[in-house]
Each structure stands twice: as structure tokens, then as C-alpha cells.
C-alpha positions as CSV (number, residue, x, y, z in Angstrom):
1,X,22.3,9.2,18.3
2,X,19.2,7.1,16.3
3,X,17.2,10.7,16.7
4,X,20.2,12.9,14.7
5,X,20.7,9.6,12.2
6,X,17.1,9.5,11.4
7,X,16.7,13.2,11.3
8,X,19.3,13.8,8.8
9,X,17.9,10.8,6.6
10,X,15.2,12.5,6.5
11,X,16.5,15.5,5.7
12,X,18.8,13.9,2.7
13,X,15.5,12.0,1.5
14,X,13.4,15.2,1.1
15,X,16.5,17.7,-0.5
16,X,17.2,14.9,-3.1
17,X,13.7,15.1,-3.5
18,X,13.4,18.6,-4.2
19,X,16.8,18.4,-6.3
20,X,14.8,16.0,-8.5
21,X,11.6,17.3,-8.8
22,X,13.4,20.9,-9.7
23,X,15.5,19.0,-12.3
24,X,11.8,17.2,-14.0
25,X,10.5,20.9,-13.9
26,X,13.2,22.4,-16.3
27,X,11.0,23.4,-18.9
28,X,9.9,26.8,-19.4
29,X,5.8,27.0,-19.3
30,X,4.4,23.4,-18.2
31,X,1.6,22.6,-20.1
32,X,-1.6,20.1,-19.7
33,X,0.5,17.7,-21.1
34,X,3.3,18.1,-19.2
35,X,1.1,17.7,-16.1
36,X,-1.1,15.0,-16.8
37,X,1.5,12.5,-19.2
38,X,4.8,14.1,-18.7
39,X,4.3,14.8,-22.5
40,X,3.8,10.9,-23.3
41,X,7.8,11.0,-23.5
42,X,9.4,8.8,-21.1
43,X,11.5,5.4,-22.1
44,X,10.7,2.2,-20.7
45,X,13.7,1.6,-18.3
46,X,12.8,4.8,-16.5
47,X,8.8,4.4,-16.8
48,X,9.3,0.9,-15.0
49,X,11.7,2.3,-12.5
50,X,9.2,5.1,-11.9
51,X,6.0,2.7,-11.7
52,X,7.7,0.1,-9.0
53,X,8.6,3.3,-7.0
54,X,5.1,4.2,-7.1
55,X,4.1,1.1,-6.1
56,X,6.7,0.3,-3.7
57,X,4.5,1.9,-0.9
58,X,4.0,1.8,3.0
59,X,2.6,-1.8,2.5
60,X,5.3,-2.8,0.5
61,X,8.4,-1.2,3.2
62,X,6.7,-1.5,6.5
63,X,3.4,-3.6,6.1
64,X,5.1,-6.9,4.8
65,X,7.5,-7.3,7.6
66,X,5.0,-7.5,9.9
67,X,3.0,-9.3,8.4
68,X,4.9,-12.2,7.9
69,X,5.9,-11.0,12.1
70,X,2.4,-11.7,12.4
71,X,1.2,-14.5,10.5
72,X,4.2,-15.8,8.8
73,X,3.7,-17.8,5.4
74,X,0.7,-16.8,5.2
75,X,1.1,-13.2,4.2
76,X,3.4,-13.8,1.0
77,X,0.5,-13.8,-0.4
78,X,0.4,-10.1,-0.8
79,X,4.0,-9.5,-2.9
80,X,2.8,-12.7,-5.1
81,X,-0.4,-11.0,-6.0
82,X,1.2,-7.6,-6.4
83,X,4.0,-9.4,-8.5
84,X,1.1,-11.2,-10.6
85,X,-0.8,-8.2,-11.1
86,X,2.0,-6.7,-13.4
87,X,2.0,-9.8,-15.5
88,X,-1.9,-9.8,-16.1
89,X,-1.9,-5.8,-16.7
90,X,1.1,-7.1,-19.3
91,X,-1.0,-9.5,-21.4
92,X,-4.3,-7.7,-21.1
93,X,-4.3,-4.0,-20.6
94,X,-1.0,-1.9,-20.8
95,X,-0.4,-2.3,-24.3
96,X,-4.5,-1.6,-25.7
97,X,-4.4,1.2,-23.1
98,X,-1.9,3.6,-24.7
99,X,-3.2,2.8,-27.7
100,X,-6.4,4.5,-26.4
101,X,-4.9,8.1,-26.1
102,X,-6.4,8.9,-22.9
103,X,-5.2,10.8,-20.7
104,X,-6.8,9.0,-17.4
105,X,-9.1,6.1,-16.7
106,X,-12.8,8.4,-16.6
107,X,-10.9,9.5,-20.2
108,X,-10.8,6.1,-21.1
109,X,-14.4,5.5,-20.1
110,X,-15.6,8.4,-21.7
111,X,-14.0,7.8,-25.4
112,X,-14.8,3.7,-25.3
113,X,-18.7,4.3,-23.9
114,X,-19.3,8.0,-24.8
115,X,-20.9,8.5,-21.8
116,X,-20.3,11.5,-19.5
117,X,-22.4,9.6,-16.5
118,X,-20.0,6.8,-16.6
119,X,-17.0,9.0,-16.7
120,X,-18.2,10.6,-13.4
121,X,-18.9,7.1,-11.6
122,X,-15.5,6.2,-12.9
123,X,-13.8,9.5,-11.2
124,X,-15.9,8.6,-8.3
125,X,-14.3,5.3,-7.7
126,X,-10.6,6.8,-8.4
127,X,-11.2,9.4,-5.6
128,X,-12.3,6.1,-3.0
129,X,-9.5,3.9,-4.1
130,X,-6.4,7.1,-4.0
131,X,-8.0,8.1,-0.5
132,X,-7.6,4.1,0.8
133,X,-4.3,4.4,-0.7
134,X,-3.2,7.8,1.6
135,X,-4.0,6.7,4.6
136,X,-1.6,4.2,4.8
137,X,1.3,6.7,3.2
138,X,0.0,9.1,6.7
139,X,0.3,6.1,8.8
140,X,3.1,4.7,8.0
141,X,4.9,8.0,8.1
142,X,4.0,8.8,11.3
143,X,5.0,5.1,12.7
144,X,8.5,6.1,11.1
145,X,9.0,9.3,12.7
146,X,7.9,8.5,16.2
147,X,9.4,5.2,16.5
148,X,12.7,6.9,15.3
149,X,12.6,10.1,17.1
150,X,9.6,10.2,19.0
151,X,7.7,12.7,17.2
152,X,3.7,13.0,17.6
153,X,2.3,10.4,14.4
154,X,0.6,14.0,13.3
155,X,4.3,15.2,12.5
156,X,4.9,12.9,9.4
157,X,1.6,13.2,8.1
158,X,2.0,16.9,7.8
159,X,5.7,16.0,6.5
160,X,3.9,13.9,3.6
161,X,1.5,16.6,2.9
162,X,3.8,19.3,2.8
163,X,6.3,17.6,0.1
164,X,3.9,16.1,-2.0
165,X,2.1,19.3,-2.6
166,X,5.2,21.2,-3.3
167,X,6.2,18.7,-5.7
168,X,2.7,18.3,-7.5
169,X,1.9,21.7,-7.4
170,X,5.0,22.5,-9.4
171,X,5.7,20.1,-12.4
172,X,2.8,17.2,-12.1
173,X,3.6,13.9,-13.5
174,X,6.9,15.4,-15.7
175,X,8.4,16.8,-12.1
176,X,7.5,13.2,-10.0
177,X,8.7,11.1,-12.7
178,X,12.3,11.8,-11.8
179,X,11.6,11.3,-8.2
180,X,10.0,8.4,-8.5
181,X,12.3,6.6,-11.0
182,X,15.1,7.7,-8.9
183,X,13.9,6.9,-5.9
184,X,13.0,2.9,-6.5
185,X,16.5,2.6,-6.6
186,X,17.1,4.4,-3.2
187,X,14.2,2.1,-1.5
188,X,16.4,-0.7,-3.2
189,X,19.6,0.1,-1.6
190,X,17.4,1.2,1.6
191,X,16.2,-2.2,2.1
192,X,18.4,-4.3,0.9
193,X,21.7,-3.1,2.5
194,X,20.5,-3.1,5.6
195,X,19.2,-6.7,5.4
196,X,22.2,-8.5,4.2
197,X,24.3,-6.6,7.1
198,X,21.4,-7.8,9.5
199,X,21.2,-11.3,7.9
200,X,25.0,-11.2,8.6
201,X,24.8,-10.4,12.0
202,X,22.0,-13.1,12.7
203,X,23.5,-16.2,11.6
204,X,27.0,-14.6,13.4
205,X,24.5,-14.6,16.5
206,X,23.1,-17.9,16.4
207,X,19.7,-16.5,18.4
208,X,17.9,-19.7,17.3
209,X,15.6,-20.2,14.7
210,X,12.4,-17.8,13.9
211,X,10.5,-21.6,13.2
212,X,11.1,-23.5,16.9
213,X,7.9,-25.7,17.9
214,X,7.6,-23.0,20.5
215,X,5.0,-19.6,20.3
216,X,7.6,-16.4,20.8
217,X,9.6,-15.7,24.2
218,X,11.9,-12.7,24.5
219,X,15.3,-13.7,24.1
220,X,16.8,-11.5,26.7
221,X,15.0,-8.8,29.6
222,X,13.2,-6.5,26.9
223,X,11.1,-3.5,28.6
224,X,7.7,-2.7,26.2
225,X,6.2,0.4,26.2
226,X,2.4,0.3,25.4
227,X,1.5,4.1,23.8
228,X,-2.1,3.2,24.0
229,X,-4.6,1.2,25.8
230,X,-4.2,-2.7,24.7
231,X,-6.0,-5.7,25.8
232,X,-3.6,-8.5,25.7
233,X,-4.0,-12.0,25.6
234,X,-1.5,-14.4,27.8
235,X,-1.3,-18.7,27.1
236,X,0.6,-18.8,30.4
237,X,2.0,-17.7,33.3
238,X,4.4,-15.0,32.5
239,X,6.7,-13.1,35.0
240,X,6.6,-9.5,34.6
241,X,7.7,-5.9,36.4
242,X,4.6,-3.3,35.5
243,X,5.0,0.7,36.0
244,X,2.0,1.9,35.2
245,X,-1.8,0.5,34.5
246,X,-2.3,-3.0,34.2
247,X,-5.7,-4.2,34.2
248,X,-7.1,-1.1,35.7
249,X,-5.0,-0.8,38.5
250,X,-2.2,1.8,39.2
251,X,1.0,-0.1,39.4
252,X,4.5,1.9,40.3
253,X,7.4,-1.2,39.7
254,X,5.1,-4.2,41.2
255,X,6.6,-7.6,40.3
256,X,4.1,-10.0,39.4
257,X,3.0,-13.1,37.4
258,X,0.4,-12.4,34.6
259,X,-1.7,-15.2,34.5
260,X,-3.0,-17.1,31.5
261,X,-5.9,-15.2,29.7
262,X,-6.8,-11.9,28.6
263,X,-5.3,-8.4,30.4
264,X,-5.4,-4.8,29.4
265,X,-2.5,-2.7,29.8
266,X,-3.0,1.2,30.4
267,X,-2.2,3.4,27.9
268,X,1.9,4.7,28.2
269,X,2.8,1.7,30.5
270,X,6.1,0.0,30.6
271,X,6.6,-3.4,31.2
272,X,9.7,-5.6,31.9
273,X,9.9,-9.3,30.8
274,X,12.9,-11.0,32.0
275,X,14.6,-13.1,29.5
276,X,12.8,-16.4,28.3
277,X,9.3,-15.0,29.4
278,X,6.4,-15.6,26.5
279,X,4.9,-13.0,24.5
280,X,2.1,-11.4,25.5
281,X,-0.3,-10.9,21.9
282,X,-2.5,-8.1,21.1
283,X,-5.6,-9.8,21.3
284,X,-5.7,-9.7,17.2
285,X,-2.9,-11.2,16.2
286,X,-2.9,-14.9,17.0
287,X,-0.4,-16.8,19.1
288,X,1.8,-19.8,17.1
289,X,4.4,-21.9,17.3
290,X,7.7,-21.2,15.0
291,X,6.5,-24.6,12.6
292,X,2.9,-22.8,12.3
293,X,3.9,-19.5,11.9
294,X,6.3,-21.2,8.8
295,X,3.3,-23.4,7.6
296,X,0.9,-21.8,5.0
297,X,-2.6,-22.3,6.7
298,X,-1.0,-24.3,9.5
299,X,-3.5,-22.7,12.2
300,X,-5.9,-24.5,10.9
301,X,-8.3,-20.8,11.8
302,X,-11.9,-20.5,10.5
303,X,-12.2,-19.3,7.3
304,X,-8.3,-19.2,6.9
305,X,-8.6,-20.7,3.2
306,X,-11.0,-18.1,2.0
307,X,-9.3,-15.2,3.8
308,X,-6.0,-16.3,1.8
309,X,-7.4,-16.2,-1.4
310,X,-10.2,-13.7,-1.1
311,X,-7.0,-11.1,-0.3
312,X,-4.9,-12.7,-3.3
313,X,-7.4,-12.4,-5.6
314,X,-8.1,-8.5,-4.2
315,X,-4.1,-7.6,-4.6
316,X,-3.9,-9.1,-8.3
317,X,-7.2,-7.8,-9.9
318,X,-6.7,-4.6,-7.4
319,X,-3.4,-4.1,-9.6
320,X,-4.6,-4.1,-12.5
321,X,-7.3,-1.0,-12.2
322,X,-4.9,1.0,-9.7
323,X,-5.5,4.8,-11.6
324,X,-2.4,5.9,-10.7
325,X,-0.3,2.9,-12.0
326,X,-2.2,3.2,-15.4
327,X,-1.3,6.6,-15.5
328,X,2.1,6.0,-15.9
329,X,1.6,3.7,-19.0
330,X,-0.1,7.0,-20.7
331,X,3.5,8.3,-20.6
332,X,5.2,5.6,-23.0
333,X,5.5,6.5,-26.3
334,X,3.6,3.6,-27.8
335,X,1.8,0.6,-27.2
336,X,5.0,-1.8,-27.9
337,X,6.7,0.6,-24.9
338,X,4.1,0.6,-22.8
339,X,4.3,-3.2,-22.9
340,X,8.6,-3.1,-22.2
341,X,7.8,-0.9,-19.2
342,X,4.8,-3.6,-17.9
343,X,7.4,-7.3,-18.9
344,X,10.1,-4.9,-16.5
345,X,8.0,-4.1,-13.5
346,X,7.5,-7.8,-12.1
347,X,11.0,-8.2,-12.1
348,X,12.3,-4.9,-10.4
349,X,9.1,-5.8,-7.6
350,X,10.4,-9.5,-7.0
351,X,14.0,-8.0,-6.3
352,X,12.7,-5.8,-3.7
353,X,10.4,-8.2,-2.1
354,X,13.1,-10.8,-1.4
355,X,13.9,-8.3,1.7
356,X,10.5,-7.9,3.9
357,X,10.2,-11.5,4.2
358,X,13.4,-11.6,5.8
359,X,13.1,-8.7,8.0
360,X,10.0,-10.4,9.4
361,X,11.5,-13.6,10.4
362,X,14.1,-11.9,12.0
363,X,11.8,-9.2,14.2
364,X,10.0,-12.6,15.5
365,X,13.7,-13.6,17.3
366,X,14.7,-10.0,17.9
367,X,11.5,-7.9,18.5
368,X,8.6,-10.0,19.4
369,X,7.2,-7.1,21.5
370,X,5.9,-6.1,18.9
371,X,3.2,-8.9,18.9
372,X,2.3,-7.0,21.6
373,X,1.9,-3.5,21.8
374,X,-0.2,-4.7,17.6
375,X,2.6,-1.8,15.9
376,X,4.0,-4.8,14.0
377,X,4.7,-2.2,11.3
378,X,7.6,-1.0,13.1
379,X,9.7,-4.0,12.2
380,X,11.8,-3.1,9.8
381,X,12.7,0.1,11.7
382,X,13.3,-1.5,15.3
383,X,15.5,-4.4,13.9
384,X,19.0,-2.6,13.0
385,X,19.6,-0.7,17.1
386,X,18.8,-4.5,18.1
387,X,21.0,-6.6,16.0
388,X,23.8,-3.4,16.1
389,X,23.6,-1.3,18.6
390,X,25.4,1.9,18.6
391,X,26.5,4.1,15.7
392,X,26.4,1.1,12.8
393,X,22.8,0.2,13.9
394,X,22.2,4.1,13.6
395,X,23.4,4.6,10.3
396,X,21.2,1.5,8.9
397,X,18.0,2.9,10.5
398,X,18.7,6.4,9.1
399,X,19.2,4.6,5.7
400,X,16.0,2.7,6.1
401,X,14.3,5.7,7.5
402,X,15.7,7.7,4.1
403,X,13.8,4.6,2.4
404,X,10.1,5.1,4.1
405,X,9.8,8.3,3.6
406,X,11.0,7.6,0.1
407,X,7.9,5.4,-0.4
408,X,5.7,7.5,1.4
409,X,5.9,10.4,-0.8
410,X,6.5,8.3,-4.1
411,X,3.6,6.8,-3.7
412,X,1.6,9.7,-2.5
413,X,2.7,11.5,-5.4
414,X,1.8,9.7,-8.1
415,X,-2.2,8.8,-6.0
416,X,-2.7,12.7,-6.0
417,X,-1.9,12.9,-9.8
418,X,-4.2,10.5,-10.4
419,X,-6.7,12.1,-8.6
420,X,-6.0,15.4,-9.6
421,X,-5.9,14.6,-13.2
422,X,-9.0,12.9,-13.2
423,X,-11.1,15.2,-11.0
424,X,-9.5,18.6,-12.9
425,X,-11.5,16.9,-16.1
426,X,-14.4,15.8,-14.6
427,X,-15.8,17.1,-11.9
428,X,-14.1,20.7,-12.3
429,X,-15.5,20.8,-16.0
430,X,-12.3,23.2,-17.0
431,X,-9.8,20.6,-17.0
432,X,-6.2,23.2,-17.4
433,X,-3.2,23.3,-15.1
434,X,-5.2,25.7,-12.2
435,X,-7.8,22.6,-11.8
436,X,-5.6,20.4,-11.8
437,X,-3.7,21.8,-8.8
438,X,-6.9,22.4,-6.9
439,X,-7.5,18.9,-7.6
440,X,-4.3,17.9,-6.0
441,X,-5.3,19.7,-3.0
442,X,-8.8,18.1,-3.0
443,X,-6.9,14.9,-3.1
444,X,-4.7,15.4,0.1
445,X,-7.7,17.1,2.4
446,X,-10.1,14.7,2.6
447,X,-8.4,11.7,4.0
448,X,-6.4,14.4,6.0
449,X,-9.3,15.3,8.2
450,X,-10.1,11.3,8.5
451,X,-6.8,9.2,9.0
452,X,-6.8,10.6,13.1
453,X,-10.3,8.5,13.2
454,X,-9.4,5.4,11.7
455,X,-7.1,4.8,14.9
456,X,-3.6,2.4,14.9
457,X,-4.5,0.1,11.6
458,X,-1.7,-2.0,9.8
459,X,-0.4,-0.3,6.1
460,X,-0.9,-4.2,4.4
461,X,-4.5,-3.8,5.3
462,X,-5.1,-0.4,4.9
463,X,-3.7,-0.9,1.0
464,X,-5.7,-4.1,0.7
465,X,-8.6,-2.1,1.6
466,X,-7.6,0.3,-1.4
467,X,-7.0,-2.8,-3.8
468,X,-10.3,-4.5,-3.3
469,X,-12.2,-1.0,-4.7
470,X,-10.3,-1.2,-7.8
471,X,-10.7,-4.7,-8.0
472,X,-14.3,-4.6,-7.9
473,X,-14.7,-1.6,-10.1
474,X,-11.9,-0.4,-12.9
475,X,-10.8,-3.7,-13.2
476,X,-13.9,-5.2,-14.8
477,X,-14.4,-1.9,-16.5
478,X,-10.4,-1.9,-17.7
479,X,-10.7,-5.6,-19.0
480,X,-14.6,-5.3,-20.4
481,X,-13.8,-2.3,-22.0
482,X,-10.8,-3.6,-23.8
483,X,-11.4,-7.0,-24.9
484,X,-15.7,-7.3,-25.0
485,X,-17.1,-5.0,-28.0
486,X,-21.2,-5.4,-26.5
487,X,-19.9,-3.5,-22.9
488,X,-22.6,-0.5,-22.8
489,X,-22.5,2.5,-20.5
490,X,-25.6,1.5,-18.6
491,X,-23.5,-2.1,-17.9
492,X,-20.6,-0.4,-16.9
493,X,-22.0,2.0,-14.7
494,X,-24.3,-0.5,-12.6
495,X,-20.9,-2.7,-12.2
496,X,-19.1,0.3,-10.9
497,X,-21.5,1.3,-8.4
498,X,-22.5,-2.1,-7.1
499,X,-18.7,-3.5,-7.4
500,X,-17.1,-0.5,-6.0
501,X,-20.3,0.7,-4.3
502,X,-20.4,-2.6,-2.0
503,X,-16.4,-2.7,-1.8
504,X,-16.6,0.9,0.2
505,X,-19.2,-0.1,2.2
506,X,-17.0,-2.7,3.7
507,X,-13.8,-0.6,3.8
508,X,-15.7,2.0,5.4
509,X,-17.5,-0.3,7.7
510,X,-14.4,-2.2,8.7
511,X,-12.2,1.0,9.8
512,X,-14.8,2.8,11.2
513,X,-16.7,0.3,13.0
514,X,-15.1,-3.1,13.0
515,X,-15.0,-5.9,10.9
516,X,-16.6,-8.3,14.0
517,X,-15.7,-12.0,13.7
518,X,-16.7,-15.2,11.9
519,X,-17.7,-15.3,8.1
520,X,-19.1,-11.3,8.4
521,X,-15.7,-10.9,9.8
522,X,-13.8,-12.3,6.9
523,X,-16.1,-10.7,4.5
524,X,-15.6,-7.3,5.4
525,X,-11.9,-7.6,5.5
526,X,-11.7,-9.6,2.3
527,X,-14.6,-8.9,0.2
528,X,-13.1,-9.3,-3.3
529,X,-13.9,-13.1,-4.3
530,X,-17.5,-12.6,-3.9
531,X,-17.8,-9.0,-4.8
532,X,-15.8,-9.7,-7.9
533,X,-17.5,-11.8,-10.0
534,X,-20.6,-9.8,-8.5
535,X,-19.2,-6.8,-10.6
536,X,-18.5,-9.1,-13.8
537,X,-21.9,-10.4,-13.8
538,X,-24.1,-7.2,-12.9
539,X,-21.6,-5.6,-16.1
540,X,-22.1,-8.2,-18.7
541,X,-25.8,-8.7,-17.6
542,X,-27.1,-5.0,-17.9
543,X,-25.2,-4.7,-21.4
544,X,-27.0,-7.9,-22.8
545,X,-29.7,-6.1,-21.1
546,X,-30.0,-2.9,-23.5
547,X,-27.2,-4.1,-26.0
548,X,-28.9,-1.8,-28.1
549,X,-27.2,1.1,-26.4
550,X,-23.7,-0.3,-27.8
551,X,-22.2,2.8,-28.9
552,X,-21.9,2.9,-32.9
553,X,-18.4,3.9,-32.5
554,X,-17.6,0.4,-30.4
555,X,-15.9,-1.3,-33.7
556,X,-13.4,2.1,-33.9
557,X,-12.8,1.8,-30.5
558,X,-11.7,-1.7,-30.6
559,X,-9.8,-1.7,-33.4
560,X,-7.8,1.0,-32.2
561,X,-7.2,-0.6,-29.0
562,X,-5.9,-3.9,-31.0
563,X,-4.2,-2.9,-33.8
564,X,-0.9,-1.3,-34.0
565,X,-0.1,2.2,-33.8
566,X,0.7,2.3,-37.6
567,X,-2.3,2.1,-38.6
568,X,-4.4,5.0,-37.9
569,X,-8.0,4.7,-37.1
570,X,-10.4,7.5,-37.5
């Protein structure tokens, strides 16, 4: 029954996409414009609809819930900063931006600097931070599908790929402006429905409460299936029925006790916990009590403090140089709108983000397996058949399943605009609709052939990973650019290739090798407080350097960044 529900949410999600991205493409002969800016024509309301939709991605839907599974209090951090984001990008940058009349952010960089090298380095660093920001849209899709039906993980990357080209291809940003307006409000309803019935449900069942000065037990005999290999860690004696490989012995229904301590469980085992038994943990995530799981930095864990705000400061400044969110601001009609649409966004984010939070205090009484098998992103998804089972618990998965996929390829859309749009003008050298569309296929290719490496990583990180480029690059550039008249283009482009230069090395590094532990640990993982002000300083530095290289145009620039659109500067 959950495999027909889920398969016809999906199949509603994609036809009302379609509907809408025909219905954003009925206008005979698209032009640049039309691609690029959707004609710099759309109204606030709809803009900041379309931009939280964008945003609201596979971090946002799956990746918070189990996060806060995980960690607990500690991992609000990541809807705050988003949240904050929107109010910085609101006093500093949305408003001087439009005013600019670019078209994209190595546009931008180009007409403030008049450099072409810097535009390049700038095109460089979009490309990095839209790639960081697919993988988790591929991952996230393919948790959805095969948790709900079963389907191989490569099944809903292909399902990704396959609507957001068809949509791109066809209309650019006029045809996903619909979709994605449109569907903030679905991932609304998708979300939020679901948890109020849930919520409902929960206090009606009295399981006890997610914050008991006791570490996770399973509430009644829950059988886990591990899909791959994990090494587990147990903090005591745990009864358990194992069919399969458990610690590199064939086991076919042996009861035993797992003993306190690490174990690894073979890949496509099942185990069976009676009721009451603790929670074995992936050895990643750590093992707490309910009070420290509901205590910000009650573990008391090495470099907990810096961790916290290293990723907060990541996620804000990450927000305001995200390409594909200042892209949307190029669409307002002016500067004043552009700053409506920004004062809107914060609010229609911290409606939605009321509803993650709850889903992952809920998934720590009703599916702490979770903690085990480390696909923590699967807690929104699970919870519904648990707390309802039978057709009502089938129905709210379907609509949350119609609400993923709604994020996957929102948010996917508008990355590969971004991408598209920038590389069509900079790297193709011939700009024009035919660029831009090879652009958008350049876009979805390369971190196509790479997301089967990077192996079972959570969509919070994986986006966090994207944030900390832009925060060490386009930010500094963005905010430089917009408010310091002596930026020059050979301080701007050292800050972009040691900021975002050093920030890829660690994403990179900590996908494809492994952050390790202690401080290099914590650094990989959450780069962004030192690499930061690294960029800042190597940027302002290099530009006192050779102020002399200020380009003579810098007082134009700035004047029509700050002044308002009435008066026209030459």
C-alpha cells in the first residue's frame, strides 16, 4: 500500500510540475532574458515564494530531522543561520544588487572590477558551490525512493536528472519560477500536515518523552535492516535475534546478547530487538541521554563550541553568496522590490522550519533505528507508517513523499540556472539560449558521475559543505564589492582562490577521504570561522596592495549600487 501511495505522489509531484513549467513557458520565442531573469518581471510575493522553494532543499526536508534525531539542540543551529542569512542579504546586498543590472554573480564581478580574470574565478567558484549543492538533491532523492518503495538510490537520481532538464531546457528561470513559487507552498502543506496529525497522534499515545535521563531504547520489538556494512557501537548488554553477518560470522536466527563495545553488522542483515533493548549507534553519531540530547552543548565533546559556531557562521555567510538565490533577486523589478522579496523570505523559512524539529524529536521515541543503520535522513519518511499504520499513515507518506521530491527538483532547478547562466557567459564565450542549455547539461553531469563515490553522507552536511564555499568566496566578494570602493581585481581574485580555493580542499578531502578526528577533524568539516576572515583579510590586503589598480569607474559603480533607481548613472 506505502509503495502505490508513494508512487502516485510522485507521480502527482512531477505532472504538476510539468503543468507549471508549461504554463511559465507560454510565451512565443524565449529570449536571453527570458532565460536568465525571467525578463526582470516578477512581483515580490511570488519572487519570495519562489526563493524559499529554492531554498527549501534536501537539508531543509530530510537533513534537519535527523539532525536534531542525532544531536538534538544542537543542530537548530542550521534553520537559525539559514533564517539569519535572509536578514543580512536584506540590509546589505539584495537591494544594491538589482541595482547593478547584472544578470549573474561573474556579471557582477565583471562590471564592478572590469576584469575578465576575476569573472572566470568567480564562475569557477559558482560551478564548486552548485555541484556541493546536487549531491545532496541526488541523495536525498534516492533515500526517498528506496525507503518508500525500495527502488535502487540510482532510481531517484536519474528521476532528478531527468525533470530538471526537461524543465531547464525548456523555459529557464521564466519556466522554474512557477514551479518553484508554487511549490514552497506544496512543501508547506507537505510538512506541515503531516506533523500536526503526527503530533496529534503522539501526545494521544503517551510513548514517553523524547528528553528521559535515559540514551534511546526501542519502545516495542523493532527488526532493523542494515543495507550496508556498519560498525556499531553498544554501552551495554543488549539482547538481540541476528539473520545474517554480525561481526564476521554467518548467523541464520541465533539469539544472542551483544556485548558492550564496538560490532560490525554485515551488509543486508536483519536484526530483532525485543522491546526495551538500547540502541545500538553507528559509530558516528554519539550516544546521549534524552536531557543531553535537549541541552545545547550538553555532551560536553571536544571542540563542540567551535563546531557550533564554525557551522553557524558557514550557513549565514554561506547564504548570502549562494548564486542561485541571488539570481532570483535579478528578477525583481527594482531595488525597493528586490528588498520586499528579501524582508519576506525569513518569515515564509521560519514557518516551515517549525516542523523538522518536531519530526526529529518524535523519530527518537518512534524510530531510533535509525541511530543505527547512520540513514537518519529517513526520519521524516519512516515516522507516519509508525505512528499510523495502514492506509492514513500511507496517505501522509505519499504527501510527504510529493513534498521531497518537490524540494529536490526546486532546488536543483534553480543550482543548474545558476550554473548554466553563468558558465553560458563565461566559459562558453557566446552567451545565447544554445549555451545556456549546454550549460545546464554541464551542470547536472559532473556531480552525476561523482555522487556514487561520495558513499551514504547526511543532506545537512552535504549542503553545509556547499555553504562554506560561498561563504569563503562570493560572500566577501558580494559584501567588498558593494560597500568598499578600494576592492581591486587582483584583491578579489586572490580572496576567491585562497577562500574558496582552501574551502574545496576540505569539502573534497572530507567526502572523499575522511575528515579524521580531533581539531583536523573539526576543521575539515567546519572550516568557515577560520577560512573566513582568511578570505576578508587576503581581499582587503592585496587591494591596499596595488590600490592603484582601483578601477576609474569604481565611483560609478558605487553610486549606482547606492542610489535609487531614479537617478540614472552613466
Amino acid at each position: 500500500m506505502i509503495v502505490a501511495m508513494a508512487l502516485s505522489a510522485l507521480v502527482a509531484a512531477l505532472g504538476m510540475v510539468t503543468m507549471l513549467g508549461a504554463r511559465g513557458r507560454r510565451r512565443p520565442g524565449p529570449t536571453t532574458s527570458d532565460f536568465l531573469v525571467a525578463s526582470r518581471g516578477v512581483t515580490p510575493l511570488w519572487n519570495a515564494s519562489a526563493i524559499s522553494g529554492e531554498y527549501i532543499s534536501a537539508a531543509a526536508f530530510l537533513g534537519t530531522a535527523g539532525l536534531v534525531l542525532a544531536y538534538g539542540t544542537d543542530m537548530l543551529w542550521l534553520p537559525v543561520g539559514a533564517v539569519a542569512g535572509y536578514v543580512l542579504l536584506l540590509a546589505f546586498v539584495t537591494a544594491p544588487l538589482r541595482r547593478s543590472g547584472a544578470y549573474s554573480m561573474s556579471d557582477f564581478a565583471e562590471w564592478r572590477l572590469g576584469s575578465f580574470a576575476v569573472r572566470r574565478i568567480v564562475t569557477a567558484c559558482v560551478c564548486f558551490i552548485g555541484w556541493f549543492y546536487l549531491l545532496p538533491q541526488f541523495q536525498g532523492a534516492g533515500v526517498t525512493l528506496r525507503v518508500l518503495t525500495g527502488a535502487p538510490v540510482w532510481a531517484g537520481w536519474l528521476v532528478v536528472v531527468a525533470v530538471v532538464l526537461a524543465l531547464v531546457l525548456s523555459g529557464g528561470m521564466r519556466s522554474i519560477t512557477a514551479v518553484q513559487a508554487v511549490q514552497f507552498w506544496v512543501k508547506l502543506l507537505a510538512v506541515a500536515v503531516p506533523a500536526i496529525a503526527l503530533l496529534a497522534v503522539w501526545r494521544l499515545d503517551d510513548p514517553g518523552d523524547p528528553a528521559a535521563d535515559r540514551p534511546p531504547v526501542f519502545e516495542r520489538a523493532t527488526t532493523v535492516q542494515v543495507h550496508a556494512e556498519a560498525a556499531v557501537k553498544v554501552t551495554a548488554a543488549t539482547p538481540v535475534t541476528v539473520r545474517g553477518r554480525l561481526d564476521g560470522v554467518d548467523r541464520d536466527g541465533t539469539e544472542l546478547m551483544l556485548t558492550a563495545g564496538p560490532h560490525v553488522v554485515g551488509e543486508k542483515s536483519e536484526l530483532v530487538f525485543p522491546a526495551g533493548a538500547g540502541v545500538p549507534h553507528v559509530e558516528r553519531l554519539p550516544v546521549q541521554d534524552g536531557v543531553t540530547w535537549a541541552t545545547p552543548f550538553g555532551r560536553g565533546a571536544g571542540h563542540e563550541l567551535y563546531s557550533a559556531y564554525s557551522g553557524m557562521i558557514g550557513v549565514l555567510l554561506g547564504t548570502v553568496g549562494l548564486p542561485h538565490i541571488l539570481m532570483r533577486f535579478y528578477t525583481n523589478t527594482c531595488g525597493r522590490a528586490a528588498r520586499r522579496t528579501a524582508a519576506m523570505v525569513p518569515v515564509l523559512l521560519s514557518l516551515f522550519y517549525v516542523f523538522p524539529a518536531l519530526y526529529g524529536a518524535m523519530g527518537r521515541l518512534y524510530t531510533p533505528e535509525l541511530l543505527m543503520t547512520g540513514d537518519t535522513d529517513a526520519t521524516i519518511l519512516m515516522l507516519p507508517q509508525r505512528l499510523v499504520p495502514g492506509m492514513v499513515g500511507a496517505l501522509l507518506s505519499g504527501l510527504i513523499a510529493a513534498g521531497a521530491f518537490a524540494a529536490f527538483i526546486s532546488t536543483s532547478c534553480g543550482i543548474v540556472v545558476a550554473i548554466a547562466g553563468t558558465t553560458s557567459q563565461s566559459l562558453l564565450l557566446r552567451g545565447g539560449i544554445g549555451a545556456f542549455r549546454l550549460g545546464a547539461v554541464f551542470a547536472l553531469a559532473v556531480p552525476l558521475t561523482v555522487v556514487w563515490r561520495v558513499g551514504p553522507q547526511g543532506a545537512a552536511g552535504l549542503v553545509t559543505l556547499a555553504l562554506t564555499v560561498s561563504a569563503c568566496s562570493l560572500c566577501p566578494l558580494l559584501l567588498l564589492g558593494i560597500w568598499w570602493r578600494g576592492l581591486t581585481p587582483a584583491g578579489a581574485g586572490a580572496g576567491l582562490v585562497v577562500g574558496g580555493g582552501l574551502a574545496v580542499i576540505a569539502g573534497v578531502v572530507g567526502l572523499f577521504v575522511g575528515p579524521g578526528g580531533g581539531w583536523t577533524g573539526a576543521m575539515l568539516t567546519r572550516p568557515a570561522l577560520v577560512i573566513v576572515p582568511v578570505a576578508f583579510a587576503v581581499m582587503v590586503a592585496v587591494s591596499l596592495l596595488t590600490r592603484r589598480t582601483v578601477p576609474r569607474r569604481a565611483d560609478r559603480a558605487m553610486a549606482r549600487l547606492h542610489l535609487p533607481e531614479e537617478i540614472v548613472i552613466r
